[in-house]
C-alpha positions in Angstrom: 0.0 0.0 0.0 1.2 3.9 -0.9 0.6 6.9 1.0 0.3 10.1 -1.4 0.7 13.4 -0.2 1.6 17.0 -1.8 4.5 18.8 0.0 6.0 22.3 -1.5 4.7 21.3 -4.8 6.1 17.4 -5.1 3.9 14.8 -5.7 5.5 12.1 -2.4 4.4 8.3 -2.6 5.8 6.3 0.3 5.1 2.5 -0.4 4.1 1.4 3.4 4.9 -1.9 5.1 6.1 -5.1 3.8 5.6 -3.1 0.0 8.7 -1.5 0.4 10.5 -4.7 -0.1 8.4 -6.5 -2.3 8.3 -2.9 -4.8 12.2 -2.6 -4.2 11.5 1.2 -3.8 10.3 3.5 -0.7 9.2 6.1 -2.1 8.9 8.5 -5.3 9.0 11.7 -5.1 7.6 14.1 -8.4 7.1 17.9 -9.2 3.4 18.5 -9.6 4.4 20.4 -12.5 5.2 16.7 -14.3 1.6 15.2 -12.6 -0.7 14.9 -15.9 -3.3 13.6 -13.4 -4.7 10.8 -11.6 -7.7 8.3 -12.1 -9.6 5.4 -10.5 -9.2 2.3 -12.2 -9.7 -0.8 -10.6 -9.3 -2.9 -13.9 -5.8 -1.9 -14.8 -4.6 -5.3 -13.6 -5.5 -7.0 -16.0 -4.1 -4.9 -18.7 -0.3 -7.1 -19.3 2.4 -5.5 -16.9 5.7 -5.4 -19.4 8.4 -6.9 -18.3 9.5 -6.9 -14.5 13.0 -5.4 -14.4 12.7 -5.1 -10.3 10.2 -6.4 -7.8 7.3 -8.9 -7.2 4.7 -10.1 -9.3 2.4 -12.9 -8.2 -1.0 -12.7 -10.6 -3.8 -12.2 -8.3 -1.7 -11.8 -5.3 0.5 -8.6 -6.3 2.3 -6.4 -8.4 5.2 -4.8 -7.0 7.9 -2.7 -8.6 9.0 -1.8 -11.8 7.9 -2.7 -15.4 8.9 -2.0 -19.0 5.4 -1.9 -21.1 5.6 -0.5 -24.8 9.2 1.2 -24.5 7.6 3.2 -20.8 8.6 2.5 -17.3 5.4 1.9 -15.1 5.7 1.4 -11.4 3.0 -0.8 -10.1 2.4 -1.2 -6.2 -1.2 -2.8 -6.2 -2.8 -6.3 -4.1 -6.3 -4.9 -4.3 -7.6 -3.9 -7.5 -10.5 -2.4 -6.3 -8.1 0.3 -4.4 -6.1 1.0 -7.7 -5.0 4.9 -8.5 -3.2 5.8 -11.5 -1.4 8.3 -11.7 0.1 9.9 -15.2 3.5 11.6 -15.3 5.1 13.8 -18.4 8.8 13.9 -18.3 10.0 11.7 -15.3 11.5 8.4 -15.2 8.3 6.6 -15.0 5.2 7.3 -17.7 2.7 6.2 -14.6 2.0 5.0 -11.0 0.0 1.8 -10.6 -0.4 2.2 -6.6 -3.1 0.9 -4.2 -4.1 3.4 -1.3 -6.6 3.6 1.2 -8.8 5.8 -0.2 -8.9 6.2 -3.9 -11.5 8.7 -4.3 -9.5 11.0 -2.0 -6.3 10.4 -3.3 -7.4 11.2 -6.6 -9.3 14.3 -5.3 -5.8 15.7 -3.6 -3.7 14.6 -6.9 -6.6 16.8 -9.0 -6.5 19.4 -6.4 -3.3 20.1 -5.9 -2.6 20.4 -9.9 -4.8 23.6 -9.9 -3.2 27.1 -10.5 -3.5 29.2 -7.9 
């Protein structure tokens, strides 16, 4: 599981718990200025994952770390499906974040929110 916050305009994920180890990865820190957005989708495990270059990946148990999918790197940390956020990135290392958090409808609202000028 990931915990997202918004801190002096950076996007923080800290993967939580025994994540850290199966994602190989603590957390991810991007400027909100490269944060294209973020969206609910609870059926993105089942699109194909790429290839794992670093992590876990047990189908219908979890997906944990980092992926090559159509020349992009996606980091996935997800068990639950049903508790899946993606979130879009321009210009980093990875082209998305596959995460599960507690609350996806909030932690898409404070991705959204926090994109907003002003």
């Amino acid at each position: 599981m990931a915990n997202v916050s918004v801190t002096d305009g950076t996007l923080v994920v800290e993967i939580a718990g025994l994540d850290r180890l199966w994602a190989i990865k603590s957390r991810i820190e991007i400027p909100l200025a490269n944060v294209r957005g973020a969206t609910l989708d609870p059926g993105i495990l089942r699109e194909p994952k790429g290839i794992r270059v670093g992590g876990t990946h047990f189908p219908g148990l979890i997906t944990a770390g980092t992926f090559r999918s159509g020349g992009e790197w996606v980091f996935w940390d997800v068990k639950d499906p049903a508790k899946a956020v993606v979130i879009e990135l321009a210009d980093e290392r990875y082209s998305r974040l596959v995460i599960e958090v507690d609350d996806p409808r909030a932690t898409v609202d404070l991705v959204e929110l926090a994109r907003r000028p002003g």
